[in-house]
C-alpha positions as CSV (number, residue, x, y, z in Angstrom):
1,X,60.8,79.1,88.5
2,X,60.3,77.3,85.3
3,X,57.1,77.6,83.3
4,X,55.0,74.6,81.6
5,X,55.5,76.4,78.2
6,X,57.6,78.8,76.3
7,X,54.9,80.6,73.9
8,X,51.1,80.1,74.4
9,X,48.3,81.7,72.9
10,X,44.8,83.2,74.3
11,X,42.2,83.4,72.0
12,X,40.1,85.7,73.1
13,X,36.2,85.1,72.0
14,X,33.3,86.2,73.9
15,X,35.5,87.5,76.7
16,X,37.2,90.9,75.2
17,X,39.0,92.1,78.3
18,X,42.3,92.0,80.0
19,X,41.0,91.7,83.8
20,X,39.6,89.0,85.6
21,X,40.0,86.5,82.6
22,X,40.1,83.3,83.7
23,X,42.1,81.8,80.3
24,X,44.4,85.0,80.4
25,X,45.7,84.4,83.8
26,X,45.9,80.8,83.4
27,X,48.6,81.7,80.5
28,X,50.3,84.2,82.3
29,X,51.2,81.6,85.3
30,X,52.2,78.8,83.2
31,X,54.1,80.9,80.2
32,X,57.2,82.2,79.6
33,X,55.6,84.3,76.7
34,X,51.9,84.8,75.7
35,X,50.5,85.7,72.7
36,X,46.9,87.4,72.5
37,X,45.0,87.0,69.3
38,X,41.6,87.9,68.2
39,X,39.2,86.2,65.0
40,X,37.1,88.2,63.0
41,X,35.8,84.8,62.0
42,X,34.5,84.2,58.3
43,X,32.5,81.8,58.9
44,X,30.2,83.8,61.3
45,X,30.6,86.6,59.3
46,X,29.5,85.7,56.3
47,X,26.5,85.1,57.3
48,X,25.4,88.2,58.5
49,X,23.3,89.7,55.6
50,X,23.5,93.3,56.9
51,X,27.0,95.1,56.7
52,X,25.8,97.6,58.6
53,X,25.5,95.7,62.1
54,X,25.7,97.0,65.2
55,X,27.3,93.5,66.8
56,X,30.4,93.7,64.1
57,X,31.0,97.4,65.0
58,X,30.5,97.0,68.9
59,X,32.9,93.8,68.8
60,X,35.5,96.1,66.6
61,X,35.5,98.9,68.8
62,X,36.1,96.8,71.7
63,X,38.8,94.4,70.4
64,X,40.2,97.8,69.6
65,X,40.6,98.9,72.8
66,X,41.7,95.5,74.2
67,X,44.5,96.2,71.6
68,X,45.4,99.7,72.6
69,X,45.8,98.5,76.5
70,X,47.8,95.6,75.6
71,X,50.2,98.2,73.6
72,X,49.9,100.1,77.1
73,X,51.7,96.7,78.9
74,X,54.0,96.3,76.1
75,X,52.3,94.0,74.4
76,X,49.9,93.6,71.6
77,X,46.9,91.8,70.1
78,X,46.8,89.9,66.6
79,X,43.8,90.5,64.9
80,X,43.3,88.1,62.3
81,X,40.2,88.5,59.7
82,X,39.7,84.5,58.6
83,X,38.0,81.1,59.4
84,X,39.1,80.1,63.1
85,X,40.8,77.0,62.1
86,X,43.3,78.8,59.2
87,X,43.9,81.8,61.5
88,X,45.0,79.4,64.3
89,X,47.1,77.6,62.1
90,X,49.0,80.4,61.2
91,X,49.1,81.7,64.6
92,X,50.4,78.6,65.9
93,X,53.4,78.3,63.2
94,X,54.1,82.1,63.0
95,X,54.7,82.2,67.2
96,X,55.9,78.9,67.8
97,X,53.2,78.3,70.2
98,X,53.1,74.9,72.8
99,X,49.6,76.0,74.2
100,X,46.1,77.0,73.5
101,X,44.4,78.8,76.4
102,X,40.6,80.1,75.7
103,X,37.4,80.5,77.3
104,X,34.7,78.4,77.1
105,X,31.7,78.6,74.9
106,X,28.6,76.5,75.3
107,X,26.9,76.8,72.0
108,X,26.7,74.1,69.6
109,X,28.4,76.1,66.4
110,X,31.2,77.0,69.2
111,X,31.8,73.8,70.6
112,X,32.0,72.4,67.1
113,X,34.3,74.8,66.3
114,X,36.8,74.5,69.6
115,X,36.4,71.0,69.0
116,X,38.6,71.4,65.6
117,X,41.0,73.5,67.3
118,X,41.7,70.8,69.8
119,X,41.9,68.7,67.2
120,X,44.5,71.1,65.2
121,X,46.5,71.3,68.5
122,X,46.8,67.8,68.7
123,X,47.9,67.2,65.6
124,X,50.8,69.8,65.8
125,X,51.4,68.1,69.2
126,X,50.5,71.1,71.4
127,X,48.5,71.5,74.7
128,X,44.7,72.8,74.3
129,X,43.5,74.1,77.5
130,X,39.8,75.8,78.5
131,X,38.3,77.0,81.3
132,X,34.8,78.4,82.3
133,X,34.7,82.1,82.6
134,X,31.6,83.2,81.0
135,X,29.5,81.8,84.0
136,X,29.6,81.4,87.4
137,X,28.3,77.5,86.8
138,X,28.5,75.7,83.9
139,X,27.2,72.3,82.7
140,X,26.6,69.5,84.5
141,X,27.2,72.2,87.9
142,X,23.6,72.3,88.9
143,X,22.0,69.3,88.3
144,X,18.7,67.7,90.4
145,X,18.7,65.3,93.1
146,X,18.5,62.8,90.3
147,X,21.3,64.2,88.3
148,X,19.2,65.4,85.8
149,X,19.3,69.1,84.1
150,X,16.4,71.5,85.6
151,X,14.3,72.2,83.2
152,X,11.7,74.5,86.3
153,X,13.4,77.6,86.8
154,X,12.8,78.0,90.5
155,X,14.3,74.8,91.8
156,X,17.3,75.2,89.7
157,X,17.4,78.9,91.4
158,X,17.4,77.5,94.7
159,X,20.3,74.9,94.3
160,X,22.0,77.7,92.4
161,X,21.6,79.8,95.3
162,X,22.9,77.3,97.9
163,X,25.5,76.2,96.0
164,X,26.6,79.8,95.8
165,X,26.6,80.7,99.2
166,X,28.9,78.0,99.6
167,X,31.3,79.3,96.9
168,X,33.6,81.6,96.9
169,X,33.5,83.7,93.6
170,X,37.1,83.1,91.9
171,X,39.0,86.4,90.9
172,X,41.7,85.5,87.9
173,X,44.0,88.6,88.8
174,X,46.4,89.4,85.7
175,X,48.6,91.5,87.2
176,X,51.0,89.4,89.2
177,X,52.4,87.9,86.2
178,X,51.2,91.2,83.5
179,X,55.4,90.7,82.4
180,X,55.0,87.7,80.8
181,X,52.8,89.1,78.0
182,X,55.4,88.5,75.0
183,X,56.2,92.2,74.2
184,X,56.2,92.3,70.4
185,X,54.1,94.5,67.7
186,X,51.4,93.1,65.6
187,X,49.9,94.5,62.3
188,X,47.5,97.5,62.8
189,X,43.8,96.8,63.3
190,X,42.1,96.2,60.0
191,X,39.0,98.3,59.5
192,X,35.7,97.6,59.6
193,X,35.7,98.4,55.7
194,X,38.2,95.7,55.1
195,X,35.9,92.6,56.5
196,X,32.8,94.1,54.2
197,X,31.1,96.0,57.0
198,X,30.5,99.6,57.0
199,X,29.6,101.6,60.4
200,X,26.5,102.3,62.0
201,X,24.6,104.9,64.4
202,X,26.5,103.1,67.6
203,X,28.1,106.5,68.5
204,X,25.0,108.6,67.5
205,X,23.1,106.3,70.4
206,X,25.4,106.9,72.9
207,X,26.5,102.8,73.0
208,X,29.6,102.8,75.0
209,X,31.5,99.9,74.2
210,X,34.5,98.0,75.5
211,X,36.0,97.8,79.1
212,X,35.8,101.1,79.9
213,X,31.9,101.5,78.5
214,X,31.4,98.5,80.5
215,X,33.1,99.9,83.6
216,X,31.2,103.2,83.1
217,X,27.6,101.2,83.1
218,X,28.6,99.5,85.8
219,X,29.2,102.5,87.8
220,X,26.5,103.9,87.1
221,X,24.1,100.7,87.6
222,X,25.8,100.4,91.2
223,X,23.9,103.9,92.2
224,X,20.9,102.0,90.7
225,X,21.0,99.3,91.7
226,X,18.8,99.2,95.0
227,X,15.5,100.1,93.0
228,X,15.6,97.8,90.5
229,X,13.1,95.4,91.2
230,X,10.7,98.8,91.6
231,X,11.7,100.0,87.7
232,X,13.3,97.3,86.0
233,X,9.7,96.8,84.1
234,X,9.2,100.2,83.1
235,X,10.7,101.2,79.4
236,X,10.3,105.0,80.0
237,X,12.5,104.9,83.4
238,X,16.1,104.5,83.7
239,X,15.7,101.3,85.7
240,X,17.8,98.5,84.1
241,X,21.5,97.8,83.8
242,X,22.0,98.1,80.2
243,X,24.6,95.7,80.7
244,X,23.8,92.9,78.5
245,X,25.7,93.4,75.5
246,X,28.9,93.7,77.9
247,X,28.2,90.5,79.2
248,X,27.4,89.3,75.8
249,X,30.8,89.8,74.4
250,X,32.4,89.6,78.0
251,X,33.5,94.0,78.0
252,X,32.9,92.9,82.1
253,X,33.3,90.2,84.5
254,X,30.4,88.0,85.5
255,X,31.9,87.1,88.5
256,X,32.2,91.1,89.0
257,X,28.8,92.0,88.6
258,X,27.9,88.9,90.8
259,X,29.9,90.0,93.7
260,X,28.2,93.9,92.9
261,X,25.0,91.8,93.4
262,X,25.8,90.3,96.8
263,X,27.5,93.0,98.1
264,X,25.0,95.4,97.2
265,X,21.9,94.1,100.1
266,X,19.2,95.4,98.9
267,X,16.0,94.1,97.2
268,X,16.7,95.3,94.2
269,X,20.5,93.6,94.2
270,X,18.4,90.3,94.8
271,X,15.9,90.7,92.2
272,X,18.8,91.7,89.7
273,X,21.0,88.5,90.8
274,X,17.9,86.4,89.9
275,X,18.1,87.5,86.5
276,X,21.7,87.0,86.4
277,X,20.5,83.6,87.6
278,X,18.3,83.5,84.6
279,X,20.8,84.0,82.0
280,X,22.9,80.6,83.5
281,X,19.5,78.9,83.4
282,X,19.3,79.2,79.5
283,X,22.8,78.6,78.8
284,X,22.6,74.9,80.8
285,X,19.3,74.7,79.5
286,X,21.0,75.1,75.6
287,X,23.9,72.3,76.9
288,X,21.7,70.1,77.5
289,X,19.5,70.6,74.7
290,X,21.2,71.6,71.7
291,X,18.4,71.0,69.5
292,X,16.5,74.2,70.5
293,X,19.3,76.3,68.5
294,X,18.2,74.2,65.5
295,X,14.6,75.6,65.7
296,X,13.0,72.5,68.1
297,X,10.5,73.2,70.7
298,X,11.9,72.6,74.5
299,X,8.6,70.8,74.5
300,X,8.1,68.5,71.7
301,X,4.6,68.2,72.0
302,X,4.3,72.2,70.8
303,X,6.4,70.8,67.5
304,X,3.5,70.8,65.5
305,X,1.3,73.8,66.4
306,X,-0.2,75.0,63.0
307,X,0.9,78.1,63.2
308,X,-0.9,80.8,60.5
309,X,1.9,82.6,59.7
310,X,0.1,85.8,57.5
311,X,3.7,87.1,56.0
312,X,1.3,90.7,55.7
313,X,1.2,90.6,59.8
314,X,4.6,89.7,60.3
315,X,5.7,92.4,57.8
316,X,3.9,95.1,59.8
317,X,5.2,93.7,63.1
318,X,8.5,93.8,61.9
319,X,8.1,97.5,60.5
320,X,6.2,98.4,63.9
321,X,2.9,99.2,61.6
322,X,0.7,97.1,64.0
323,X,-1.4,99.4,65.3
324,X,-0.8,98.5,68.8
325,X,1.7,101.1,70.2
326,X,3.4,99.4,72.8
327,X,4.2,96.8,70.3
328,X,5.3,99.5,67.7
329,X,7.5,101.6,69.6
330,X,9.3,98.6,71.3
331,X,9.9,97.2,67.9
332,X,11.2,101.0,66.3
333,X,13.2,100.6,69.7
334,X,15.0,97.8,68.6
335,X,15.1,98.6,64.9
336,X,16.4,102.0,65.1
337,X,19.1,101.1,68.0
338,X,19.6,97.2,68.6
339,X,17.9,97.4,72.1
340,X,14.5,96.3,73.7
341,X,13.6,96.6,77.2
342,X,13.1,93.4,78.6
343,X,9.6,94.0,79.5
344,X,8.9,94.8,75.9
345,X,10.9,91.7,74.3
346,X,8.0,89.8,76.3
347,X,5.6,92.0,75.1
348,X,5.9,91.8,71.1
349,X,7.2,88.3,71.2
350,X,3.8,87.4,72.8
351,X,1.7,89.7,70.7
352,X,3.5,88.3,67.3
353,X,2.6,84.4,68.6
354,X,-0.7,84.9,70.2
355,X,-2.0,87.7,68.8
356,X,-1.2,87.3,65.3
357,X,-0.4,83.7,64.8
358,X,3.2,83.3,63.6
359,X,5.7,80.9,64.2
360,X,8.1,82.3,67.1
361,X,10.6,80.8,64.6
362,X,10.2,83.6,62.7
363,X,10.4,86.1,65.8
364,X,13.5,84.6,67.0
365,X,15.0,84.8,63.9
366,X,14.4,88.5,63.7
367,X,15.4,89.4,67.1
368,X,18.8,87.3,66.1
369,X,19.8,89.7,63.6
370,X,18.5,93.2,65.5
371,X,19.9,92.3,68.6
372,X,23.1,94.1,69.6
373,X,23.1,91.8,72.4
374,X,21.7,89.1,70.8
375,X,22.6,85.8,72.7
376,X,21.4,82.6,71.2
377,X,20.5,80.9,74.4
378,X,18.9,83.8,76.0
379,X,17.1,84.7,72.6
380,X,15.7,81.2,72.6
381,X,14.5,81.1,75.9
382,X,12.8,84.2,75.9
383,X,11.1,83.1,72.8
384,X,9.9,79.3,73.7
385,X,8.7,80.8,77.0
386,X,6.6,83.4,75.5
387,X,5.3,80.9,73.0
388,X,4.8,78.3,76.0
389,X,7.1,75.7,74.4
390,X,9.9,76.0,76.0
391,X,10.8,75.2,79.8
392,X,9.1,76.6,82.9
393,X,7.2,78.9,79.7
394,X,4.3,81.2,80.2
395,X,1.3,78.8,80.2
396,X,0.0,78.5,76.5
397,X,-3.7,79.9,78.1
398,X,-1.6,83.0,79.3
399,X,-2.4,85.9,76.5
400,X,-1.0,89.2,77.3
401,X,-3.4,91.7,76.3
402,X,-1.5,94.7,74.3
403,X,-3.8,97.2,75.4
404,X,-3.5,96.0,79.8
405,X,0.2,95.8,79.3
406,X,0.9,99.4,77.9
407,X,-1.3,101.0,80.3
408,X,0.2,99.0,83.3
409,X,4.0,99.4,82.0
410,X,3.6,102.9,80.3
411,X,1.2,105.1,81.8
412,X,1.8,108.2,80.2
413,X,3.1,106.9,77.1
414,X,6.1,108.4,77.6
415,X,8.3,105.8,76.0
416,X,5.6,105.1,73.2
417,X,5.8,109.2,72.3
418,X,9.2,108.7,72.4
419,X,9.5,106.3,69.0
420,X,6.0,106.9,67.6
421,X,6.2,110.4,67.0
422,X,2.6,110.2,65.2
423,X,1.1,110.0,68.7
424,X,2.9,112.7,70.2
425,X,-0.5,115.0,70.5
426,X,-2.4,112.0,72.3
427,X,-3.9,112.4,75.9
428,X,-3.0,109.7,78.1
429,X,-6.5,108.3,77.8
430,X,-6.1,107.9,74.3
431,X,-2.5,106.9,73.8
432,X,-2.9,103.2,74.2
433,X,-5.9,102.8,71.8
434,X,-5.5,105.6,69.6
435,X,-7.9,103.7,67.4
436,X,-10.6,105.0,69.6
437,X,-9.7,108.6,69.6
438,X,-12.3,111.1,67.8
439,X,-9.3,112.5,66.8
440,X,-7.7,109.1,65.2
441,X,-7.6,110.2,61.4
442,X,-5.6,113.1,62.6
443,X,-3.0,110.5,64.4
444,X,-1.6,109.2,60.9
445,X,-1.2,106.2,62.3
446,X,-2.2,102.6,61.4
447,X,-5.3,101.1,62.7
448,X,-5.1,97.7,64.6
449,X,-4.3,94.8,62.2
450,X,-5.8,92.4,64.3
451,X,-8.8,92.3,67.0
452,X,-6.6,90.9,70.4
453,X,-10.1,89.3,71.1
454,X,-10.8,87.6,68.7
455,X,-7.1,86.1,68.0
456,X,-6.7,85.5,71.6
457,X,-10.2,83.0,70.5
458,X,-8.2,81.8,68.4
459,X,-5.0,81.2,69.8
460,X,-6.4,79.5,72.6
461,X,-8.5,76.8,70.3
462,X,-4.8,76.5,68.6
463,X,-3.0,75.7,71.7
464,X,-6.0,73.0,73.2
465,X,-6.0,71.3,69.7
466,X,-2.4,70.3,71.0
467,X,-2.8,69.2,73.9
468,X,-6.1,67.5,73.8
C-alpha cells in the first residue's frame, strides 16, 4: 500500500520518547521513511543564565537515550544544536523531507515558534502536521455550557470527568509500522560542553531520567499509589509520584499514567487523577490567557497591588535565611536539587507574598530557573493562586501561618533536619520555632526576619485597599 509521503520528519519537543507518541505513529503510518530530529534550540538556550542547569542536563541525558534505542531499531536521531527555524531548514533540504509531524505545544513562545515552521513548510511546499499528545484535552475541549473557558477549577473537573468516562484513552502504538524508521546514521550526540553547559549533581541525587527513569518511577508509584491522598502532603514521607519532570519533558505517556489512574480504584488513584486534572486546568487556563506568561494577573483587579518588595527579604528567602524552617528547608530543597514538594511550593510561595510582601513576580521567576520541572503554566498557576490573583486562587484573606503549617505537615521535623542541618539537636517542641528555644544561640541559625503577625496585619490591609 502506498504512503502519503516518501521522507517525513518528527520533531521531537517536549515528548522525548519512542512509545505511545501520538506525532511518531502518525509518521510511521503515512511514511515510506521517517526521520527523527531533536533541537537544542538557541533561542531558549541562551537565555538560561546558569550553565550548570539541571533542565539542560535532564533533557540531554534523555534525548540520549531516545538516540541509543532508535540505533537499537536501526535508526537514529539528529540532534541539532541551533535556532528551530535554521535547524529545520537544513533538516528539511538535507533529507528531502514532504512532511512535518510534531506534537503540540500550548505556550505562547512555542506556538510562536511552530507557527514559523508552518510557515517555513509552506513555503518549501511541504505538509506541516500536529497533533495533541501532551494532554488528554486540549483547548477549546472543555469549555462551559456557554462556550466559555473555566476559569473555577471544580466545574471544569466535573465536565472533565464526564467527558472522560465517555472517552476512550487513545494508545498511538509504534510498533506495527517500527520498519519504516529510515535506517541511516546521524552525527554523534554533541556534549553538553559543546552547547556552553557544564554538568550538575543530577546523578549525585539519584534523578533518573529518560524512558527508562520514567518507567522505573512509574513502577514504583503504581505500589504507591493507593495511599496517596493520605501522604501526598507530607515532605518527609515517600508519598508523591516524583513524576513531574517526566511529564514535563514527556520521558512518559500522559495517557499511560491516566489509565494507571483509572485502573488503579482506589482513593488515592482518584485523588492523584485530580491533580493530573489540575495540570490540564493550567495549561487551558494559559490558552486562553496568554497574557499571564507575560507577568499579568488572571485577575486584573490584583494588577496593581503595591507590593513592598524589601530586595533584603527576598534575598534571605531565596538563600533559605528566613528564619522560618519550613520555609528554609523547602527552599535549600529546591536549591540544592531542583525539586519542592508540592505542599511546600504552597508554602514559601505564600510566605514570600503574604508574609513578606513581594511581588509573586519575583517568586515565579525564581522557581522558573530552580525548577527541574519547571512548567510555565503550572509555575503560574501555582503562583497567582497563592497570591489570590489568579483563577479559583486561595482567597487573598487566606494567610498560611509558617509556624501551623510545619507542625501540621512536619511533625517531627524530619524533612526540616534533613536540609537545615543547624537544627539537627532540636526537640520536636522546639524545631518549628527554634527562635523560642533557651537553647537558640546555640542553633546558629537566623532569627525570624519578619513577625507572621504583624505582616499578615499588613497583608491583609494590602489586599482590602484593592478591593474596596
Amino acid at each position: 500500500m502506498s504512503k502519503k509521503y516518501k521522507n517525513s520528519l518528527v520533531w521531537f519537543r517536549r515528548d522525548l520518547r519512542d512509545y505511545d507518541h501520538a506525532a511518531l505513529s502518525h509518521a510511521l503510518q503515512d511514511s515510506e521513511h521517517v526521520f527523527c530530529i531533536f533541537i537544542f534550540d538557541k533561542e531558549i538556550l541562551n537565555a538560561l543564565k546558569n550553565k550548570e542547569d539541571r533542565r539542560v542536563e535532564f533533557i540531554w541525558e534523555s534525548v540520549k537515550e531516545l538516540k541509543e534505542s532508535l540505533m537499537q531499531k536501526k535508526s537514529d536521531l539528529i540532534v541539532l544544536h541551533d535556532k528551530a527555524f535554521e535547524a529545520m531548514s537544513f533538516a528539511i533540504d538535507q533529507f528531502k523531507i514532504e512532511a512535518i509531524f510534531t506534537n503540540r505545544d500550548y505556550e505562547p513562545a512555542a506556538i510562536a515558534r511552530d507557527e514559523s515552521i508552518k510557515n517555513l513548510a509552506t513555503s518549501k511546499k511541504i505538509a506541516f502536521h500536529d497533533f495533541k499528545d501532551q494532554v488528554v484535552f486540549e483547548k477549546n475541549e472543555i469549555l462551559t455550557a456557554l462556550e466559555k473557558p473555566y476559569t473555577v477549577f471544580t466545574p471544569y473537573k466535573n465536565n472533565y470527568l464526564k467527558k472522560l468516562s465517555q472517552t476512550t484513552i487513545p494508545r498511538f502504538d509504534i510498533e506495527p509500522w517500527i520498519s519504516n524508521l529510515a535506517q541511516f546514521k546521524s552525527q554523534p550526540l554533541l556534549t553538553l560542553k559543546d552547547m556552553g553547559f557544564q554538568a550538575t549533581n543530577l546523578h549525585d541525587i539519584k534523578i533518573h531520567t529518560g524512558m527508562s527513569g520514567g518507567k522505573l518511577l512509574v513502577e514504583d508509584f503504581k505500589e504507591r499509589v493507593a495511599f496517596y491522598k493520605k501522604t501526598r502532603d507530607f515532605p518527609a514521607i515517600k508519598g508523591v509520584s516524583y513524576l513531574s519532570v517526566h511529564l514535563r519533558f514527556g520521558t512518559v505517556s500522559i495517557r499511560q499514567l491516566f489509565r494507571l489512574a483509572q485502573e488503579s480504584f482506589s482513593e488515592g488513584a482518584e485523588t492523584w487523577l485530580n491533580e493530573l486534572i489540575w495540570r490540564e486546568f493550567y495549561f487551558q487556563i494559559l490558552f486562553h490567557r496568554p497574557d499571564v506568561a507575560q507577568g499579568k494577573a488572571f485577575k486584573k483587579e490584583y494588577e496593581s497591588i503595591a507590593f513592598e518588595n524589601n530586595p533584603d527579604y527576598f534575598k534571605a528567602w531565596t538563600e533559605g535565611k528566613t528564619g522560618y524552617p519550613i520555609v528554609d528547608a523547602a527552599m535549600r530543597q529546591m536549591n540544592q536539587t531542583g525539586f519542592m514538594h508540592n505542599r511546600l511550593r504552597m508554602i514559601a510561595a505564600s510566605f514570600l507574598v503574604k508574609d513578606l510582601l513581594v511581588d509573586w513576580r519575583w517568586g515565579e521567576a525564581y522557581f522558573a530557573e530552580k525548577l527541574i520541572d519547571f512548567d510555565l503554566s503550572a509555575n503560574n498557576g501555582g503562583w497567582q493562586w497563592a497570591a489570590s490573583t489568579g483563577c479559583d486562587a486561595q482567597p487573598w484573606f487566606r494567610i498560611f501561618n509558617p509556624i501551623t503549617q510545619s507542625t501540621r505537615f512536619d511533625l517531627q521535623g524530619k524533612f526540616i533536619k534533613k536540609y537545615i542541618p543547624e537544627l539537627k539537636n532540636c526537640t520536636d517542641d522546639e524545631i518549628h520555632a527554634p527562635w523560642l528555644s533557651q537553647k537558640a544561640e546555640q542553633f546558629k541559625y537566623p532569627t525570624p526576619i519578619v513577625d507572621h503577625a504583624s505582616q499578615r496585619i499588613k497583608a491583609l490591609a494590602l489586599y482590602k485597599s484593592v478591593k474596596s
